[in-house]
Jmol script that loads the backbone (N, CA, C; Angstrom):
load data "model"
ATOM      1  N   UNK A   1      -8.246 -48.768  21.874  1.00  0.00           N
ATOM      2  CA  UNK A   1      -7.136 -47.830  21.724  1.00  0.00           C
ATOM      3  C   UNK A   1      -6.662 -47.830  20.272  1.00  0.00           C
ATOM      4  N   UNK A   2      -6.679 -46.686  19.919  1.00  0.00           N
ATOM      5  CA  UNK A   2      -5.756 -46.941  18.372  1.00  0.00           C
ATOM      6  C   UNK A   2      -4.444 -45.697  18.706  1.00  0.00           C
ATOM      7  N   UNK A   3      -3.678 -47.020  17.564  1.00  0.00           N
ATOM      8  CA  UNK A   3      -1.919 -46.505  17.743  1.00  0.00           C
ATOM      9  C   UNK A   3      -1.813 -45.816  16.539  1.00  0.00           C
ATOM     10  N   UNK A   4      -1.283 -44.693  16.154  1.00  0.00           N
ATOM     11  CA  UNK A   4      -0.138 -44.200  14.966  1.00  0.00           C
ATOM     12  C   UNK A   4       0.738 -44.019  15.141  1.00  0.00           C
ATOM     13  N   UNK A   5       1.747 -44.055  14.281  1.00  0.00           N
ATOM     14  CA  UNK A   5       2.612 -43.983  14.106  1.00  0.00           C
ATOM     15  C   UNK A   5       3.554 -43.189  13.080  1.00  0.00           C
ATOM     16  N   UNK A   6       4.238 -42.494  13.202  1.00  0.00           N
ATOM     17  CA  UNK A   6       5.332 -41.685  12.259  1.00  0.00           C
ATOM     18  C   UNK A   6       6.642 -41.677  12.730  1.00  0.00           C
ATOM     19  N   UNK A   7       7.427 -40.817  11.378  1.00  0.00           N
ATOM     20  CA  UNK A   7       8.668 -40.538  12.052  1.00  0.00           C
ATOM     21  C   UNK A   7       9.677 -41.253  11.419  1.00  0.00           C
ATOM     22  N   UNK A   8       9.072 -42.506  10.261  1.00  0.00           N
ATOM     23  CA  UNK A   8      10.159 -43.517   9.574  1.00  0.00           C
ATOM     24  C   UNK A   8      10.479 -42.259   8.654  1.00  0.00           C
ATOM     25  N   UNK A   9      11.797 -43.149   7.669  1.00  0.00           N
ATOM     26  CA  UNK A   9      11.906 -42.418   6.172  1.00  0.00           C
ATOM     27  C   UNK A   9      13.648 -43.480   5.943  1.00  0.00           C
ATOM     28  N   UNK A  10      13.708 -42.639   5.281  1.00  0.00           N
ATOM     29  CA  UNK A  10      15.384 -43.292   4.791  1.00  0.00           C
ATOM     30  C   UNK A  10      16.345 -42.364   5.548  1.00  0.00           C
ATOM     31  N   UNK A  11      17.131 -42.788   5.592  1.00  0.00           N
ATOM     32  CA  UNK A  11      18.550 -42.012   6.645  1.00  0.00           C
ATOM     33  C   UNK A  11      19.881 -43.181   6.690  1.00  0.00           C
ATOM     34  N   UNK A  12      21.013 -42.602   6.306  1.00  0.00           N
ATOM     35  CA  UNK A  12      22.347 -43.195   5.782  1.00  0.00           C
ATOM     36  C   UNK A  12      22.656 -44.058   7.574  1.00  0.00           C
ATOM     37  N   UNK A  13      23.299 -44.716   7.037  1.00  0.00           N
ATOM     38  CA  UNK A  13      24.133 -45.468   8.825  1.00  0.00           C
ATOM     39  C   UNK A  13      24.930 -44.323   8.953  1.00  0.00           C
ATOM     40  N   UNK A  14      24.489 -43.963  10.334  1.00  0.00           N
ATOM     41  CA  UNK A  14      25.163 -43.556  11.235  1.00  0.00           C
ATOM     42  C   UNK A  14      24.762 -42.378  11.915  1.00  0.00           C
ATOM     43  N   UNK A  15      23.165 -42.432  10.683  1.00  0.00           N
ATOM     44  CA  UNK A  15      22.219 -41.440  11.086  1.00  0.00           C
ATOM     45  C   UNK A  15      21.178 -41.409  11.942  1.00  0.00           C
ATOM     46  N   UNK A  16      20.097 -40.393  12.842  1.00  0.00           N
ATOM     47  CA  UNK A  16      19.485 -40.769  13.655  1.00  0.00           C
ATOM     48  C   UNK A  16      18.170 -40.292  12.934  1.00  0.00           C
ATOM     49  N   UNK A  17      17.105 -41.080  13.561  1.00  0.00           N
ATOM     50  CA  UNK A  17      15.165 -40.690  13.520  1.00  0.00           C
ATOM     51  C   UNK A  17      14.945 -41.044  14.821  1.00  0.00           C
ATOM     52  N   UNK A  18      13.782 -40.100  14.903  1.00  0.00           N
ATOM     53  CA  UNK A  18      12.892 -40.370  15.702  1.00  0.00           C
ATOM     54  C   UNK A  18      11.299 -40.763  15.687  1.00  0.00           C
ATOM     55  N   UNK A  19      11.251 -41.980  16.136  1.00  0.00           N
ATOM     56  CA  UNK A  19       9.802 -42.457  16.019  1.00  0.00           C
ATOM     57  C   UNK A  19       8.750 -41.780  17.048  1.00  0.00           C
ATOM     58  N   UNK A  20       7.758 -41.765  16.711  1.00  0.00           N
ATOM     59  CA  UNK A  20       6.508 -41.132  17.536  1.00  0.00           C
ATOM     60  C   UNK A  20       5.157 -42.206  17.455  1.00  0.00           C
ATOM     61  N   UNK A  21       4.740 -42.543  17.931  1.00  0.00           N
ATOM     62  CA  UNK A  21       3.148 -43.225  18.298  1.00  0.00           C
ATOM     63  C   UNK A  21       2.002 -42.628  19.250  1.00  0.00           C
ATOM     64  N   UNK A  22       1.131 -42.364  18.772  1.00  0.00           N
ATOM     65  CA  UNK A  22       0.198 -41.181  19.590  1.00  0.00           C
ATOM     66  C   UNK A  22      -0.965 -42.354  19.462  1.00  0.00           C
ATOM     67  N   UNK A  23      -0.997 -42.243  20.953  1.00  0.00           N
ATOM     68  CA  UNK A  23      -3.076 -43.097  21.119  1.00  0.00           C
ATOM     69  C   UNK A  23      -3.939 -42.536  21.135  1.00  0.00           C
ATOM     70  N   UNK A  24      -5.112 -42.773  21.090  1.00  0.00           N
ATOM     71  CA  UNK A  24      -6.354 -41.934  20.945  1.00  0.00           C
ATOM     72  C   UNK A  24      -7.146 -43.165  21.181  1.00  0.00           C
ATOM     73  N   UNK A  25      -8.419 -42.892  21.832  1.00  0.00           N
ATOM     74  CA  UNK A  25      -9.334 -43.675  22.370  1.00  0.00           C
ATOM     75  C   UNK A  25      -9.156 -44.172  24.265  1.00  0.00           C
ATOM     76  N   UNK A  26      -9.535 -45.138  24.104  1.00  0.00           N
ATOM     77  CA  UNK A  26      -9.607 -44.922  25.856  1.00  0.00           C
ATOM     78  C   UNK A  26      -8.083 -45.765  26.431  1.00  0.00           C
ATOM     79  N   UNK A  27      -7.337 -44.455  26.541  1.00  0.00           N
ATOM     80  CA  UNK A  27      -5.952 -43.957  26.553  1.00  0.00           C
ATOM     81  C   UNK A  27      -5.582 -44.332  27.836  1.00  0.00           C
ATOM     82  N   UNK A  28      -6.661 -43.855  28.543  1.00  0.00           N
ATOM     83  CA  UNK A  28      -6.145 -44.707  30.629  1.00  0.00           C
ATOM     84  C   UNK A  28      -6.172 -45.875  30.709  1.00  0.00           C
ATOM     85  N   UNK A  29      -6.584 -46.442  30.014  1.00  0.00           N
ATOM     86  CA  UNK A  29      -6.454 -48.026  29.666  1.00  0.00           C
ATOM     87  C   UNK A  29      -4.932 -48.766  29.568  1.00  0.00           C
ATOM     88  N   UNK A  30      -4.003 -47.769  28.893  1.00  0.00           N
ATOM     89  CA  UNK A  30      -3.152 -48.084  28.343  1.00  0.00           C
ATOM     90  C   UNK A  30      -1.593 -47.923  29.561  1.00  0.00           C
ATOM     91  N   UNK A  31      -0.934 -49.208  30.019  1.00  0.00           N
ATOM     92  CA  UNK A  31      -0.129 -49.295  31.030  1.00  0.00           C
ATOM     93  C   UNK A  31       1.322 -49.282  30.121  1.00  0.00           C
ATOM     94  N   UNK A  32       1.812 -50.181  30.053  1.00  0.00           N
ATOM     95  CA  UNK A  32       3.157 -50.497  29.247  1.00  0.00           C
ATOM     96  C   UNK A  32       2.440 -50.285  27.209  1.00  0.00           C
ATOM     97  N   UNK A  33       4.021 -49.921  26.890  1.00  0.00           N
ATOM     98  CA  UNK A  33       3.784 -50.034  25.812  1.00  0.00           C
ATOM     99  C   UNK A  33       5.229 -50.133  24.876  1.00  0.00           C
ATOM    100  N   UNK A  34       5.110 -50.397  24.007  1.00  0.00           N
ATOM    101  CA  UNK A  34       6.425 -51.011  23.223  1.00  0.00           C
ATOM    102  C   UNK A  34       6.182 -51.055  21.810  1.00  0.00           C
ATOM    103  N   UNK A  35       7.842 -50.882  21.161  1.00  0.00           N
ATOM    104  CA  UNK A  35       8.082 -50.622  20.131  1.00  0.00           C
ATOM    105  C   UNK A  35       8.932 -51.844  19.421  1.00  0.00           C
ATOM    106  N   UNK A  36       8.333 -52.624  18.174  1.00  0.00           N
ATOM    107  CA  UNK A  36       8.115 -53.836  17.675  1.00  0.00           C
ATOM    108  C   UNK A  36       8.824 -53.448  16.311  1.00  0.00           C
ATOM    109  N   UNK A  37       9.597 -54.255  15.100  1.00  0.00           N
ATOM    110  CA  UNK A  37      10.193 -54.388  13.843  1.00  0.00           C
ATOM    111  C   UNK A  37      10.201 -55.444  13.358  1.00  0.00           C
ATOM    112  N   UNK A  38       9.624 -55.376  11.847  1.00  0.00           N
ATOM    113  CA  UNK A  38      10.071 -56.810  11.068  1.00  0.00           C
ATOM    114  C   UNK A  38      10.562 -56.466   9.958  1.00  0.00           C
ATOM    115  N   UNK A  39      11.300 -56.955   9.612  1.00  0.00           N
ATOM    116  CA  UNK A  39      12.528 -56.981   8.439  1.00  0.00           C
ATOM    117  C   UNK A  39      11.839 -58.045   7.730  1.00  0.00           C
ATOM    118  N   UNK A  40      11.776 -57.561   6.179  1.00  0.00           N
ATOM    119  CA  UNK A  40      11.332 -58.820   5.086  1.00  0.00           C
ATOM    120  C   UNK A  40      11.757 -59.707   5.795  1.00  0.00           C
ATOM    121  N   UNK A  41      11.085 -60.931   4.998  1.00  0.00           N
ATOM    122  CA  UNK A  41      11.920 -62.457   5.791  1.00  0.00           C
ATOM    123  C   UNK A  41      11.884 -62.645   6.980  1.00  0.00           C
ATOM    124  N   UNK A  42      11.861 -61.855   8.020  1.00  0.00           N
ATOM    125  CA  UNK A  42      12.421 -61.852   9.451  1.00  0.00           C
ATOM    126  C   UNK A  42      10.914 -61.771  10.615  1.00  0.00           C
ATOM    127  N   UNK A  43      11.318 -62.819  11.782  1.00  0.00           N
ATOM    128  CA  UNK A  43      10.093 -62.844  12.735  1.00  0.00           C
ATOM    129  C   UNK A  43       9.871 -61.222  13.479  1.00  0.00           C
ATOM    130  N   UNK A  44       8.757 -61.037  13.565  1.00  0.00           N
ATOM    131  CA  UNK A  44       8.720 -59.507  14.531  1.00  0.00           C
ATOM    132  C   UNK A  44       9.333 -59.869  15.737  1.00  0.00           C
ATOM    133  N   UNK A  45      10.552 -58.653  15.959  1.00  0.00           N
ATOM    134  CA  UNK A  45      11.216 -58.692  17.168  1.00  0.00           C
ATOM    135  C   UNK A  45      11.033 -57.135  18.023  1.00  0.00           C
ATOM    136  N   UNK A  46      10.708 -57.945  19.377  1.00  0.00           N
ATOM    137  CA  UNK A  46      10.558 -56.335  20.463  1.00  0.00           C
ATOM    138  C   UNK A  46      11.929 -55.523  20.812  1.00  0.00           C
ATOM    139  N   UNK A  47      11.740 -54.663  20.518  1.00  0.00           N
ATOM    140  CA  UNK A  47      13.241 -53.478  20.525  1.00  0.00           C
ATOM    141  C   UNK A  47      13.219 -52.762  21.403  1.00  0.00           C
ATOM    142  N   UNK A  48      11.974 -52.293  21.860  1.00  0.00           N
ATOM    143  CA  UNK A  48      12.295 -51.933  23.391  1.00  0.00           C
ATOM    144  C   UNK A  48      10.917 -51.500  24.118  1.00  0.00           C
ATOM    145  N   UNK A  49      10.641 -51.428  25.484  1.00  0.00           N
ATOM    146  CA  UNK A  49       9.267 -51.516  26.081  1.00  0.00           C
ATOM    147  C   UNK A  49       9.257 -50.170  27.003  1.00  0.00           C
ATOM    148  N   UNK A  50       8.144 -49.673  27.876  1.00  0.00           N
ATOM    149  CA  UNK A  50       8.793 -48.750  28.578  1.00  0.00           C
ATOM    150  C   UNK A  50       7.184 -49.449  29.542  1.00  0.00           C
ATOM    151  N   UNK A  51       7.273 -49.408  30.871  1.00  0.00           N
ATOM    152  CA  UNK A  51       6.268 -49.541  31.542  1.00  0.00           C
ATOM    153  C   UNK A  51       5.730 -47.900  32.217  1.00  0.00           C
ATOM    154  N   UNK A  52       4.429 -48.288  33.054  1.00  0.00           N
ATOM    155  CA  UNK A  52       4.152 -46.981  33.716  1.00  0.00           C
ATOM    156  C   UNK A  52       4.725 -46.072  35.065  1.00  0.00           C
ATOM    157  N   UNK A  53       5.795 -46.741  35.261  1.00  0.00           N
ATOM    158  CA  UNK A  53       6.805 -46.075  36.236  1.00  0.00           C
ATOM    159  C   UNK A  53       8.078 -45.655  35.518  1.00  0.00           C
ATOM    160  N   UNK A  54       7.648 -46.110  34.039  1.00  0.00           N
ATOM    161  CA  UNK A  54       8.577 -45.618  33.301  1.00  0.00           C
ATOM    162  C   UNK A  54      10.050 -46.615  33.714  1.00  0.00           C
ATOM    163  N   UNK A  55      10.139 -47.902  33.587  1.00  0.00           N
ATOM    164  CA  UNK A  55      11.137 -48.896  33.439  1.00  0.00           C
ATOM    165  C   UNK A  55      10.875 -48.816  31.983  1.00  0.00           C
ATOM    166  N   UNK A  56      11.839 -49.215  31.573  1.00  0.00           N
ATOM    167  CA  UNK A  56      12.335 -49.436  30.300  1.00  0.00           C
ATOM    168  C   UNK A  56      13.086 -51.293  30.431  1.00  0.00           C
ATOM    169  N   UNK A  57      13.166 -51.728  28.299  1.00  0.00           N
ATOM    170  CA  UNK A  57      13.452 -52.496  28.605  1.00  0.00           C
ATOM    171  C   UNK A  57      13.954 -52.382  26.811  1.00  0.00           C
ATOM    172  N   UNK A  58      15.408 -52.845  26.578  1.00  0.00           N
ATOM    173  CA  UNK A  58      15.856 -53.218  25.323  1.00  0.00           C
ATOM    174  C   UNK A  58      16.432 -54.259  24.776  1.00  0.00           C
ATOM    175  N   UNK A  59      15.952 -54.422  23.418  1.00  0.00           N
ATOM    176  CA  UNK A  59      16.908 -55.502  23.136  1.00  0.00           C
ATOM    177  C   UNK A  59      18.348 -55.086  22.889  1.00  0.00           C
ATOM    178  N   UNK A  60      19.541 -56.155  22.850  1.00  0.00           N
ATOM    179  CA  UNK A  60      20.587 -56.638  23.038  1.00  0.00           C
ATOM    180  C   UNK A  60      21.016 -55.892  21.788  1.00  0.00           C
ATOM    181  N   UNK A  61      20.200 -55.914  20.887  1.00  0.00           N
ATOM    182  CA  UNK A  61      20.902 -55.276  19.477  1.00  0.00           C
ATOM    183  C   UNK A  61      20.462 -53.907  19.175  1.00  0.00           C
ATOM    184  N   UNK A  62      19.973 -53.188  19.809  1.00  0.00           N
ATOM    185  CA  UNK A  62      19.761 -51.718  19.891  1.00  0.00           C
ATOM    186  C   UNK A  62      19.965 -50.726  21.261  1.00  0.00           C
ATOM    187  N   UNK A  63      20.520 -51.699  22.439  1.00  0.00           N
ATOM    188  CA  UNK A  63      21.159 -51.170  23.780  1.00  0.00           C
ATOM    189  C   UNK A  63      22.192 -49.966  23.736  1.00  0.00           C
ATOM    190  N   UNK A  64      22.143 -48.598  24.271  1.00  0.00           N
ATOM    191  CA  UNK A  64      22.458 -48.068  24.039  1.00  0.00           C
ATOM    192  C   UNK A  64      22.881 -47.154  23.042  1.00  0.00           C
ATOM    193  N   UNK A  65      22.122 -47.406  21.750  1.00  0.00           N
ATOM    194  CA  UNK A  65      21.823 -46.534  20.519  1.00  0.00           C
ATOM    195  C   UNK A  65      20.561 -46.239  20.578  1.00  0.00           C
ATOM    196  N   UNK A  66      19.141 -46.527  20.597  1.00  0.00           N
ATOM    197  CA  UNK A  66      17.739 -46.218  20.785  1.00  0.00           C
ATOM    198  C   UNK A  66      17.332 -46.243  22.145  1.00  0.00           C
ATOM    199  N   UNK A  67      16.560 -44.625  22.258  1.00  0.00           N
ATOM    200  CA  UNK A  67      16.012 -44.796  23.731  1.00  0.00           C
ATOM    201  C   UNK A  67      14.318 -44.686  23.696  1.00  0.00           C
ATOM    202  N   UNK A  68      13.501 -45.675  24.704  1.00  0.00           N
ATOM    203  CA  UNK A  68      12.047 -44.956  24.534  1.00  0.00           C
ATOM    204  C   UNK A  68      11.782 -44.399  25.447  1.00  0.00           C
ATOM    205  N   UNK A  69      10.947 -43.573  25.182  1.00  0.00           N
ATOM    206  CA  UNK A  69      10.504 -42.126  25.982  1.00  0.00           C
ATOM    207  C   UNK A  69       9.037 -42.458  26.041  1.00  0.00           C
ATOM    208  N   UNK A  70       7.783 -41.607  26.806  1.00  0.00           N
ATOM    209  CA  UNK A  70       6.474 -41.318  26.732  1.00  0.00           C
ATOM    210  C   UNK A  70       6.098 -40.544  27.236  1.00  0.00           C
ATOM    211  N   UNK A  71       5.289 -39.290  26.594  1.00  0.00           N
ATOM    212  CA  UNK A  71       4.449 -38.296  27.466  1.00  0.00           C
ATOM    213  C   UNK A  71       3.050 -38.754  27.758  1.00  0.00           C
ATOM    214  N   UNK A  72       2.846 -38.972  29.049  1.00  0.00           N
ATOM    215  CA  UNK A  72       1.560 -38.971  29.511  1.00  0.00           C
ATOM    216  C   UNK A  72       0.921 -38.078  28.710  1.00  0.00           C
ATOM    217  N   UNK A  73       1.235 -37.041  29.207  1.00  0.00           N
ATOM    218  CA  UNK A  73       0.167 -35.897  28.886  1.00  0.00           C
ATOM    219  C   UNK A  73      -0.052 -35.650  27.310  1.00  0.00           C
ATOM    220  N   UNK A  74       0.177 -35.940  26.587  1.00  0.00           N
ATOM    221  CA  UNK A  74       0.101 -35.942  25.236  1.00  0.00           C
ATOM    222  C   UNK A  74      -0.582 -37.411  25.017  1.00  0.00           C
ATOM    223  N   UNK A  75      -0.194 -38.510  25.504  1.00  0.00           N
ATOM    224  CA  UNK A  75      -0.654 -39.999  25.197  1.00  0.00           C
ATOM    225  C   UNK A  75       0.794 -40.281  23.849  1.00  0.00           C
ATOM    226  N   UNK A  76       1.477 -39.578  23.865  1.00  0.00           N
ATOM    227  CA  UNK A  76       2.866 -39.803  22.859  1.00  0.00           C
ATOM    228  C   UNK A  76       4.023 -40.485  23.425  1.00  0.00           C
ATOM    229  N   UNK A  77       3.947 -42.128  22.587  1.00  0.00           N
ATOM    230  CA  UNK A  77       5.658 -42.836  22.787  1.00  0.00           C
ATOM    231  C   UNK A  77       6.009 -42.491  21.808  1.00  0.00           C
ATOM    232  N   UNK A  78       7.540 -42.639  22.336  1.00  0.00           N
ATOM    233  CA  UNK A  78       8.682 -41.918  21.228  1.00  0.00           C
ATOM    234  C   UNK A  78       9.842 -42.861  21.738  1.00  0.00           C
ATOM    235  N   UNK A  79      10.498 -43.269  19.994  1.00  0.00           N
ATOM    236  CA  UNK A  79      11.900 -44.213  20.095  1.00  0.00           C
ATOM    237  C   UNK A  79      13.087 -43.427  19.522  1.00  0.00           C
ATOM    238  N   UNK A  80      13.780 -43.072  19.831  1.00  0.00           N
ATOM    239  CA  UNK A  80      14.952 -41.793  19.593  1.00  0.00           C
ATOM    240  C   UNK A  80      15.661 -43.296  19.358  1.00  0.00           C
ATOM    241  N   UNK A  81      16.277 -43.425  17.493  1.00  0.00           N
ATOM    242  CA  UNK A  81      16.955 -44.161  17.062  1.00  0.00           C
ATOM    243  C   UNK A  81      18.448 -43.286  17.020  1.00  0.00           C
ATOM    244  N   UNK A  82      19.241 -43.609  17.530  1.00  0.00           N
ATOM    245  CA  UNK A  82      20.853 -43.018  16.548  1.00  0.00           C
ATOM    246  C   UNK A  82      21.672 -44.093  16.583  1.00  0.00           C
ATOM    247  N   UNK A  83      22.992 -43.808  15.614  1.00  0.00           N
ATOM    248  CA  UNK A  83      23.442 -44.688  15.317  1.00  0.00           C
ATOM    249  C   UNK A  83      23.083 -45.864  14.282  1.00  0.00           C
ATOM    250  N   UNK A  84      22.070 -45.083  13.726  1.00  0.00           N
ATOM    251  CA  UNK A  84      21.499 -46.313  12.616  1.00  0.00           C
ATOM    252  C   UNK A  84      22.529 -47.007  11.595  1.00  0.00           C
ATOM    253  N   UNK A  85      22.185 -48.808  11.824  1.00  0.00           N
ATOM    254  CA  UNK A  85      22.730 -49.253  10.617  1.00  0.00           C
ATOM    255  C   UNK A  85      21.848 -50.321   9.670  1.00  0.00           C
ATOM    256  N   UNK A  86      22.584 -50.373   8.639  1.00  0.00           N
ATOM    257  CA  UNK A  86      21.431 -51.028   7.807  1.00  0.00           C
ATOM    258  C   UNK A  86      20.875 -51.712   8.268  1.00  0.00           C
ATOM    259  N   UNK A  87      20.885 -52.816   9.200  1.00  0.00           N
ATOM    260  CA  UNK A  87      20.699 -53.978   9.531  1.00  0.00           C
ATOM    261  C   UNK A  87      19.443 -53.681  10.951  1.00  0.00           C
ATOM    262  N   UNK A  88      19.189 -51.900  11.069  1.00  0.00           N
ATOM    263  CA  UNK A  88      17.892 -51.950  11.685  1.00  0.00           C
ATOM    264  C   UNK A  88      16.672 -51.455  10.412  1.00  0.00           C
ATOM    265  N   UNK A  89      16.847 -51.782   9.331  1.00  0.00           N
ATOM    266  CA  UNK A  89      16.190 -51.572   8.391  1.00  0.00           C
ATOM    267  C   UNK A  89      14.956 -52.606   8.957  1.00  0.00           C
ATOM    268  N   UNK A  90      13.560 -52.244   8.611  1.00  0.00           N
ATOM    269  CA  UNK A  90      12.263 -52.726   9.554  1.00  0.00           C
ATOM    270  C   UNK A  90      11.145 -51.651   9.069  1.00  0.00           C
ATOM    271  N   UNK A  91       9.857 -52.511   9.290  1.00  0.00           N
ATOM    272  CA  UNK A  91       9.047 -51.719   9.220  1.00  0.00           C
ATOM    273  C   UNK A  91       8.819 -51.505  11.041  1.00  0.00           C
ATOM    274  N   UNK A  92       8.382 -50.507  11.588  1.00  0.00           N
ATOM    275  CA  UNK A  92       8.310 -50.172  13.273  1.00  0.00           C
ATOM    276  C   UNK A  92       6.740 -50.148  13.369  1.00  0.00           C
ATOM    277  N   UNK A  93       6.553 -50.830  14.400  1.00  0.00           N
ATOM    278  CA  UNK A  93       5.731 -50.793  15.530  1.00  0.00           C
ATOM    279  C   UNK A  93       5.464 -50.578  16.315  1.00  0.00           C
ATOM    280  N   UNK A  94       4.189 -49.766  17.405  1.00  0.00           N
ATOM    281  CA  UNK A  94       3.834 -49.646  18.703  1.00  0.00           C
ATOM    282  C   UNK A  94       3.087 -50.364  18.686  1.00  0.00           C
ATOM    283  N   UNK A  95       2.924 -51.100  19.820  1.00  0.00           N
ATOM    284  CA  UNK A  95       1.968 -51.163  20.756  1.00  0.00           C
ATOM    285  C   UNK A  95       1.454 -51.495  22.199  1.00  0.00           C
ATOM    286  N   UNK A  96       0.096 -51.345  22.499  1.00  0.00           N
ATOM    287  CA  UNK A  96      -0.340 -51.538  23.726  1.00  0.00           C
ATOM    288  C   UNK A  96       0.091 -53.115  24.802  1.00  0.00           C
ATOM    289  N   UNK A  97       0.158 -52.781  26.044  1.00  0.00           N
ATOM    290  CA  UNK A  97      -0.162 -54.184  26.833  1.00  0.00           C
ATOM    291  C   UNK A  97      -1.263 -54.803  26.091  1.00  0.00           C
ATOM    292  N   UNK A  98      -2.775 -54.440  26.083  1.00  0.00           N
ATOM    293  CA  UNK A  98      -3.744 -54.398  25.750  1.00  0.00           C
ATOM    294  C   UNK A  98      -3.764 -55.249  24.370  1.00  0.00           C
ATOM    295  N   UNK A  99      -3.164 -55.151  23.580  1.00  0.00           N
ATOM    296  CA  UNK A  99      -3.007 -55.750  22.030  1.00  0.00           C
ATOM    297  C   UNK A  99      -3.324 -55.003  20.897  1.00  0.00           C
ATOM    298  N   UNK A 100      -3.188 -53.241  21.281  1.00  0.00           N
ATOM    299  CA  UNK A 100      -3.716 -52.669  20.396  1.00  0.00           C
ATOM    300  C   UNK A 100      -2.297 -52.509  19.409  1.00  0.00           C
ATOM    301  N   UNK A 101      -2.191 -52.383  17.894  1.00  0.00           N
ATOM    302  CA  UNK A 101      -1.183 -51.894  16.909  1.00  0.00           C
ATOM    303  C   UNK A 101      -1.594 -50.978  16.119  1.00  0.00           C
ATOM    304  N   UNK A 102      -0.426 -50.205  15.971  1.00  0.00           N
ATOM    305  CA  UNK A 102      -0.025 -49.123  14.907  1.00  0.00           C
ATOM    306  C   UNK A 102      -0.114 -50.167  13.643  1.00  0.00           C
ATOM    307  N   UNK A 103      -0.179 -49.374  12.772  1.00  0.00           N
ATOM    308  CA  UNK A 103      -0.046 -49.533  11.159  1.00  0.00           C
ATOM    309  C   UNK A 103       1.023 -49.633  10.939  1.00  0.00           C
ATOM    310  N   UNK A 104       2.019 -49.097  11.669  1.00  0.00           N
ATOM    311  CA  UNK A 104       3.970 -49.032  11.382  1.00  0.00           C
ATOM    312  C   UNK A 104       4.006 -47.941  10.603  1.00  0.00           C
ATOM    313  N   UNK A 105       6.073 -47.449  10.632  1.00  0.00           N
ATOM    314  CA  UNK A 105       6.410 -46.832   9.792  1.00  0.00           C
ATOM    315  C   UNK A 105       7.556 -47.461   9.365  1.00  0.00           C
ATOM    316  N   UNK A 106       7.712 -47.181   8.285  1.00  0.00           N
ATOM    317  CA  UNK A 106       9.315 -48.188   7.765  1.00  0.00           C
ATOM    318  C   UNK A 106      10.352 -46.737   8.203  1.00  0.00           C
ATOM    319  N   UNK A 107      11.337 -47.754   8.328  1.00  0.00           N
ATOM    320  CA  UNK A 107      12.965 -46.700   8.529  1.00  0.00           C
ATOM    321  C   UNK A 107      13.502 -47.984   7.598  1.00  0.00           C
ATOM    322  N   UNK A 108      14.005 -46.680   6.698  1.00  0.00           N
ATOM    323  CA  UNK A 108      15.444 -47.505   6.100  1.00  0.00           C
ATOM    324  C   UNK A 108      16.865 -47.027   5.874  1.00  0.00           C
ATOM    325  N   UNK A 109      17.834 -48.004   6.380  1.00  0.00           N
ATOM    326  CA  UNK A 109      18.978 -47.376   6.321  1.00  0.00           C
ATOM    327  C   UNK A 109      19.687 -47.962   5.582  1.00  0.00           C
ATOM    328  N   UNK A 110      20.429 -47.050   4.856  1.00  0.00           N
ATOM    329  CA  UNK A 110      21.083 -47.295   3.350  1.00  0.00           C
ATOM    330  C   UNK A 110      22.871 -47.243   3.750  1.00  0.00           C
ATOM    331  N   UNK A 111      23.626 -48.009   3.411  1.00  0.00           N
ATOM    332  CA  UNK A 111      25.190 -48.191   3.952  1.00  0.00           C
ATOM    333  C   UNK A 111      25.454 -47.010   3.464  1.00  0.00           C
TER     334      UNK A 111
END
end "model"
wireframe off; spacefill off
backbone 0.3
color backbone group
């Protein structure tokens, strides 16, 4: 499976992006999938997951400001950030159950 990813850029706190990750390759393969960040310095932390009945799952520090979404039919996850503050500054990640990764996109948010 390979992941991409778009959708980072710069945007002030308090502003919103939306991330996108599109798979390609053998795509029915692919059950849960989730969206990953590391901040210079900082361990990669999971921000939020979505399984194939479509449960969802977030962390504690982006609950109720970022939601993830997925179209089957496209093979497209999507993380609808708002409310950005500096402190989700990160480069972003998808990926598979499977162990497949995106390349990332950075979001940065500027006070």
């Amino acid at each position: 499976v390979h992941l991409a990813e778009s959708g980072g850029g710069l945007v002030q706190a308090g502003g919103s992006l939306r991330l996108s990750c599109i798979a390609s390759g053998n795509v029915h393969s692919i059950t849960a999938m989730s969206w990953y960040r590391q901040a210079p310095g900082k361990e990669s932390e999971l921000v939020a997951a979505i399984n194939s009945d479509g449960g969802t799952y977030y962390a504690d520090s982006v609950k109720g400001r970022f939601t993830i979404s997925r179209d089957t039919g496209t093979h497209t996850l999507y993380l609808q950030m708002n409310s950005l503050k500096p402190e989700d500054t990160a480069m972003y990640y998808c990926a598979d159950l499977g162990g497949s990764w995106g390349q990332g996109t950075q979001v940065t948010v500027s006070s």
